[in-house]
N, C-alpha and C positions, 0 to 999 in steps of 0.2 A: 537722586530721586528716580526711583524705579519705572518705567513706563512700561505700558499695553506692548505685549507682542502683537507687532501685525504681522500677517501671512505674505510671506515672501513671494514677489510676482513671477511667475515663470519666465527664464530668459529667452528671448525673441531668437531663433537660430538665423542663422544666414543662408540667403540662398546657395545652395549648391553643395549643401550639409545636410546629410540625412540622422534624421534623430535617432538614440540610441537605442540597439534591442533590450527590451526587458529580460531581464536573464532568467525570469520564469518560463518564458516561449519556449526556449531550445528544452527547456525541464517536462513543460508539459506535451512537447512533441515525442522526446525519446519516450516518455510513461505511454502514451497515446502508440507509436511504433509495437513500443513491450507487448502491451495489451492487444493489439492485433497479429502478433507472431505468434503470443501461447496462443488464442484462439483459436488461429488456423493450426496450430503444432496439434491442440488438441483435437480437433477434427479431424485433420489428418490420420491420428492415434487412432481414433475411432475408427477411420477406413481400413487401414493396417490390421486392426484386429477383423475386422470384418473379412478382410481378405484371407486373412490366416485363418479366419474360422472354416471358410470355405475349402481353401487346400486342404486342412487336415481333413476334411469330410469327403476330398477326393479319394484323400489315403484309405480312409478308412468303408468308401465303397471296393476301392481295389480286394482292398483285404475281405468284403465281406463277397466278392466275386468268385477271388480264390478258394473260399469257402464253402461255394453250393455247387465249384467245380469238383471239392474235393468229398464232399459229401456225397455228389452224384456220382462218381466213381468207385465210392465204397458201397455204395447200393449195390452199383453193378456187380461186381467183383462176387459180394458174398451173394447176388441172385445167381452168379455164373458159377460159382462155388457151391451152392445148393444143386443144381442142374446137375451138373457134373459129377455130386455125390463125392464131392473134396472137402476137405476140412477148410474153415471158412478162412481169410485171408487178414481180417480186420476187423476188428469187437464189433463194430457198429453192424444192425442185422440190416439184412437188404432191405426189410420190409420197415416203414413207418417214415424212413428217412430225416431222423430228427435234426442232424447237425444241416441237414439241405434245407427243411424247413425254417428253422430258426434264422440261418444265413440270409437266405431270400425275405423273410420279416424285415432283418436289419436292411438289407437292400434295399426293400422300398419306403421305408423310413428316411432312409437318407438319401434319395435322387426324388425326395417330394416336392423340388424345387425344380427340376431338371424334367421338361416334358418328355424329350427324347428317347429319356431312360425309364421314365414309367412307361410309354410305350414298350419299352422292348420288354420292361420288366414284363408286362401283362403276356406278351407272344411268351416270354421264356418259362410263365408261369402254364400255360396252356400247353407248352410242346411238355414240359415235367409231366404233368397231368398225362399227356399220352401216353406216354413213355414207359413211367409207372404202372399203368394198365394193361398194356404192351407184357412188361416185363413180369407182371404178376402171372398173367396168362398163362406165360412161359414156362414156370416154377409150377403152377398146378398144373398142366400137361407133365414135367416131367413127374412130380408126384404121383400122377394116373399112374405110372409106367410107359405114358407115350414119349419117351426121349428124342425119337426122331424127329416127332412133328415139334416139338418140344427146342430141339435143335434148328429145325429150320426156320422156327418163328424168330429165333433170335439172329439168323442170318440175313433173313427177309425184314424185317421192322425195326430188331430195338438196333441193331448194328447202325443202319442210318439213322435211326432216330436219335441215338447216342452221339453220333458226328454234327448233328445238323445241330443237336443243343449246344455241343459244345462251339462248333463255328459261332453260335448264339453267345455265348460265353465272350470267347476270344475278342469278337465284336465290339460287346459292350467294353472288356477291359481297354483296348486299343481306344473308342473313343474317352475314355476315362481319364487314359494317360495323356491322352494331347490337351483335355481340358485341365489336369492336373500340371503339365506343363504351363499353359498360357495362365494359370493362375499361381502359378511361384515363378514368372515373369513378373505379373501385375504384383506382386507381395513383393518383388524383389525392389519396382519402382516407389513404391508405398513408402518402403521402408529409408531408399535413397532419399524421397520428399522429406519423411519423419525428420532425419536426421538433420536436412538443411534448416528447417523451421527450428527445428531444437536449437542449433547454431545460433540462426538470426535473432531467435529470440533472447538467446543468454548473450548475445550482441545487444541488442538492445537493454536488458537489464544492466549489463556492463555501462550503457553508455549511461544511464538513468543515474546509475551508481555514483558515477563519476562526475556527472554533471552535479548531484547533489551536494558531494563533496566538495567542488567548486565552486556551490553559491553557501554553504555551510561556513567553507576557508574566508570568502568576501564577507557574508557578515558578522564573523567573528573577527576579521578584520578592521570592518565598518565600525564595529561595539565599541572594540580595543581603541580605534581613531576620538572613537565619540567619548569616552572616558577620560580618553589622555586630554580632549580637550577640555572637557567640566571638570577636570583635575586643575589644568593651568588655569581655567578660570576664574575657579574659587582661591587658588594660589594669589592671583592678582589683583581679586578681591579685597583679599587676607589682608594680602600689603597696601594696597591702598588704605581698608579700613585701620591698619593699623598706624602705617605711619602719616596719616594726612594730619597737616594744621591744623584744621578745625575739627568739632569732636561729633563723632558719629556714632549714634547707639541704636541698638537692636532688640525691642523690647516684644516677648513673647506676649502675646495678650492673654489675661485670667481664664479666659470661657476656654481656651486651647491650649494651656499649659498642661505640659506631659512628667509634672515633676524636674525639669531642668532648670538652669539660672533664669532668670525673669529680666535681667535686666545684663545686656552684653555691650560693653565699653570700651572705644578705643584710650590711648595711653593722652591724647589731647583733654578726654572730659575727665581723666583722672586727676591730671593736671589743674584743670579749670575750676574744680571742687573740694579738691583736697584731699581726696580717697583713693583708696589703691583698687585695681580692679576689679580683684579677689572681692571686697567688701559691697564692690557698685554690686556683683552679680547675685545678690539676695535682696536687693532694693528696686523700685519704681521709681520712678524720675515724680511724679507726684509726693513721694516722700520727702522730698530734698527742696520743692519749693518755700517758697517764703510764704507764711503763713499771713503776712501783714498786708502781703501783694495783692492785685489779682490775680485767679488761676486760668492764666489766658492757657495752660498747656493741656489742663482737662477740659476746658472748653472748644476747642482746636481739634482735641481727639475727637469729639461727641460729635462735631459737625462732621467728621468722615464717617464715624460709624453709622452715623442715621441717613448717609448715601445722599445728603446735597452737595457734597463737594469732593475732590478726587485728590488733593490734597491742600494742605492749608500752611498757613506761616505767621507766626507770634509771634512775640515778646514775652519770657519768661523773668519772674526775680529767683532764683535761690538764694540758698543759705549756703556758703563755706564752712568748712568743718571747723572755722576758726570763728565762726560768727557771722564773718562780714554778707554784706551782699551781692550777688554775681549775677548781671544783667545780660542774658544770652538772647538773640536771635534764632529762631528756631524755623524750620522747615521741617513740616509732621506731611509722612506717606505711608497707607498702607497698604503692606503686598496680600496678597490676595492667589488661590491655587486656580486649577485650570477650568474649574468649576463653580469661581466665585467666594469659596471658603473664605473668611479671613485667618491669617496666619500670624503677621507681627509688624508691628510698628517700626518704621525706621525713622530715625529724628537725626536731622540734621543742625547742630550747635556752633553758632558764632556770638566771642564773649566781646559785648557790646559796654562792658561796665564802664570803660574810661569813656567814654561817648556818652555813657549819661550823665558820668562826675560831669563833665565838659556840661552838659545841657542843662545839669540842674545850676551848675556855676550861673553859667551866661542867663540862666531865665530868675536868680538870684540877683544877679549884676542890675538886670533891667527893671525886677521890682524896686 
């Protein structure tokens, strides 16, 4: 007879035993790890590129340095080449100074961040401006035909002016480079960070990985345990149901039959009634009672199914295949799923026939 599972009580530990870790903990620590590595990896990335954005825009004031140095000395050159009534030295005309002007845009474009450098930018932008008017001066004196004063305006003004822009120049490049320096230091540490976080982070996914795979290995384990033992079970079942004494049947009920046998029989009630078991499993055991009897075994069932009783126990008569009568003892239980469903009848059969020959004899005798 089937009984209620109860819930198993948790076992009492002993002092000085500490209870087990859940092996989720160390899974949701390594995830937890993982997840704070990339973040900082990724922020880090971000500062990295931020720094890099900045060096290359050192590079690229350097270069835009050397560029209004070299534009200012082709001004010069083809103004001292006009003067002089030389053939000019370099395409670009002294007058307009395009490759200086556009260089100097870019300049200040890119130290917009850099106070420093806009200041000088403004003085370097102011001493050009001189310089240029200086030097125009210059050109139209010698155009008059005044070469001499012509000449000495350029000894007296654009000569310093020239040197004092260019120390202008040199200045700004020299601080460019040391701040070009101390930021492919800082890019160079950035990038050291980047890499360690990159690490600790594919460490930590490594360990996530692995941990998983270790509770993945356990409860495929656990499953494999838990199988092999509903395997033995039903094995031991099998054997019991088959070879016990008395006769034990398995009767699927009508409202939940799924098309399979209706009626499942050990080799005892095969015996007990005459039939082979191949033939019990398209019959009901209300088939096979004695129609002359009472039907104590559908009335047995009806009081479990209408839920006043949780199992019950009669006295059934059948019929033998040969006729006779077969006075069984019964014990009716039904199992039930995790939700109350009903599923199938199990009936427990003890042949009680010679015990009634005996009782109807003696209650014969007495009459």
């Amino acid at each position: 007879m089937e009984q209620t599972e109860q819930p198993v009580p948790e076992l009492a530990i002993p002092e000085g035993r500490s209870r087990r870790l859940n092996p989720l903990v160390p899974l949701a620590a390594a995830g937890a790890l993982a997840l704070v590595t990339v973040a900082f990896a990724w922020g880090q990335s971000q500062a990295t590129l931020n720094e890099a954005s900045r060096t290359s825009r050192s590079l690229a004031v350097l270069v835009a340095l050397s560029d209004v140095e070299r534009g200012l000395l082709h001004s010069d050159l083809g103004a001292l080449a006009s003067i002089l009534n030389t053939a000019p030295v370099a395409p670009i005309p002294w007058s307009g100074y395009g490759l200086q002007d556009q260089s100097l845009a870019t300049l200040k474009q890119l130290t917009a961040d850099n106070l420093d450098q806009q200041s000088r930018w403004n003085q370097l932008r102011l001493a050009l401006d001189g310089h240029e008017q200086v030097l125009e001066r210059s050109v139209k004196l010698a155009a008059s035909g005044n070469s001499a004063a012509a000449r000495q305006l350029l000894t007296r003004q654009v000569a310093p002016s020239l040197a004092a822009i260019l120390g202008q120049l040199r200045a700004m490049t020299r601080d460019e480079h040391q701040l070009l320096q101390s930021r492919q230091a800082r890019l160079n540490q950035q990038r050291q960070r980047l890499q360690l976080l990159q690490l600790l982070s594919l460490a930590a996914m490594l360990l996530m990985v692995s941990l998983n795979l270790v509770l993945l290995k356990r409860e495929r384990q656990a499953s494999e345990a838990r199988l092999a033992a509903l395997i033995s079970s039903e094995q031991r079942f099998r054997y019991l149901f088959e070879n016990a004494s008395v006769g034990m049947t398995i009767t699927t009920l009508p409202a939940l039959s799924s098309g399979g046998p209706a009626l499942e029989a050990n080799e005892a009630v095969a015996t007990m009634l005459g039939y082979s078991k191949e033939e019990l499993q398209t019959w009901n055991l209300e088939n096979l009672c004695d129609p002359q009897e009472p039907q104590s075994h559908a009335a047995g069932l009806a009081s479990l199914l209408d839920g006043s009783k949780a199992s019950a126990r009669v006295v059934q008569c059948y019929r033998h295949r040969n006729g006779q009568k077969v006075w069984v003892d019964e014990g009716l239980v039904l199992r039930r799923n995790s939700s109350g469903a009903l599923l199938e009848l199990i009936t427990i059969m003890l042949n009680i026939t010679a015990l009634k020959t005996e009782e109807q004899a003696l209650l014969e005798k007495v009459h």
